[in-house]
N, C-alpha and C positions, 0 to 999 in steps of 0.2 A: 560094909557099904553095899549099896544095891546097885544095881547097874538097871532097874525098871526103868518104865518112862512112868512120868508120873504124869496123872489125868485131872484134870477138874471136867465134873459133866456138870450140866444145865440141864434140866427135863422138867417141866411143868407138873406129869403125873407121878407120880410115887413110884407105883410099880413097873411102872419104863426105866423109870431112873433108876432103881434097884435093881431091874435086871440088866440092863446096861452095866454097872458098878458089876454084879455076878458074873457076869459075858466075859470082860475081858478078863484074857489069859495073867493068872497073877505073874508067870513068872516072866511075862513082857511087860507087861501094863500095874502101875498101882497107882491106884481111883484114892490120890490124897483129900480128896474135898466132894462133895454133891448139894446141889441146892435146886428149888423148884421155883426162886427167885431171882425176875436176871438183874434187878438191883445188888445180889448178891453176889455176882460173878466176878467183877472187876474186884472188889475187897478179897475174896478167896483167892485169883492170883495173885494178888500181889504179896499175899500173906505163904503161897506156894511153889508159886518159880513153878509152874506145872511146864510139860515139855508141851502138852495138848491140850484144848480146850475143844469138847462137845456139845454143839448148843444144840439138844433135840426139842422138836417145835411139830406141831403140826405143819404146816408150813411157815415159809419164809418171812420174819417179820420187820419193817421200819427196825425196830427198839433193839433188834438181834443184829442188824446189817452196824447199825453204830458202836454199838460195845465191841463187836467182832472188829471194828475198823480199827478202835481204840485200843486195844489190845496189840493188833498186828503191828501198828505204828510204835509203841510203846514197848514194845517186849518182838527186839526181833528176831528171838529163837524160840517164841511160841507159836506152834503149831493149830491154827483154829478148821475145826470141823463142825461141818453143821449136819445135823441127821434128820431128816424131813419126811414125811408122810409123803408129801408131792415132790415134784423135781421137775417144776415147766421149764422150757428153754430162757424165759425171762428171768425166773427165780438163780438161776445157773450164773448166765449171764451179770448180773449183779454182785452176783457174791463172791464170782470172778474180780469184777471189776474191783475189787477192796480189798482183793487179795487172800480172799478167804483159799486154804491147801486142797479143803475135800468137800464133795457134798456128796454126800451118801444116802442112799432111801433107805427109810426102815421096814422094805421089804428084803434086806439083804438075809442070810443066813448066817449064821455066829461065826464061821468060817472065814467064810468072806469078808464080815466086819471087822476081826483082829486081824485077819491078814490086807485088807487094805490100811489100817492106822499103823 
């Protein structure tokens, strides 16, 4: 049995989202699921019981703030992270407000990205 935390990421681009899935450290994190569809994301958890959900976005979107909401509400031992290009005090603000755990810029370093998740 594993003791990971298991991940579903959201990232629109391919190779963000593959490097992301490569990023995290396997023997903290397994990335059970990935999609570039956020139609996709609520059927992937529910289909995974992930501990974390990453929704990387260029910035913060309506379509991202309500499935993050959905989720939170819904599953309340899942963990949502959003990873953003931008990170205005507005965008923070908001994702706070819904309870979203993290918002991290994807100017972090790998370091710093597994040791804040």
């Amino acid at each position: 049995m594993s003791l990971s935390t298991k991940v579903v990421i959201f990232e629109p681009q391919v190779l963000m989202r593959q490097g992301l899935a490569k990023l995290l450290d396997s023997r903290l994190f397994n990335v059970v699921a990935e999609t570039s569809y956020m139609d996709d994301v609520s059927e992937l958890v529910d289909k995974h019981l992930p501990d974390i959900v990453i929704f990387g976005q260029k910035s913060l979107q309506s379509q991202t703030l309500e499935v993050a909401e959905e989720l939170i509400a819904k599953l309340l031992n899942v963990y949502v992270v959003i990873l953003s290009e931008t990170g205005t005090y507005t965008e923070v603000l908001q994702a706070n407000d819904i309870g979203v755990h993290g918002y991290l810029l994807k100017s972090f370093d790998a370091f710093s990205f597994n040791r804040a998740l």
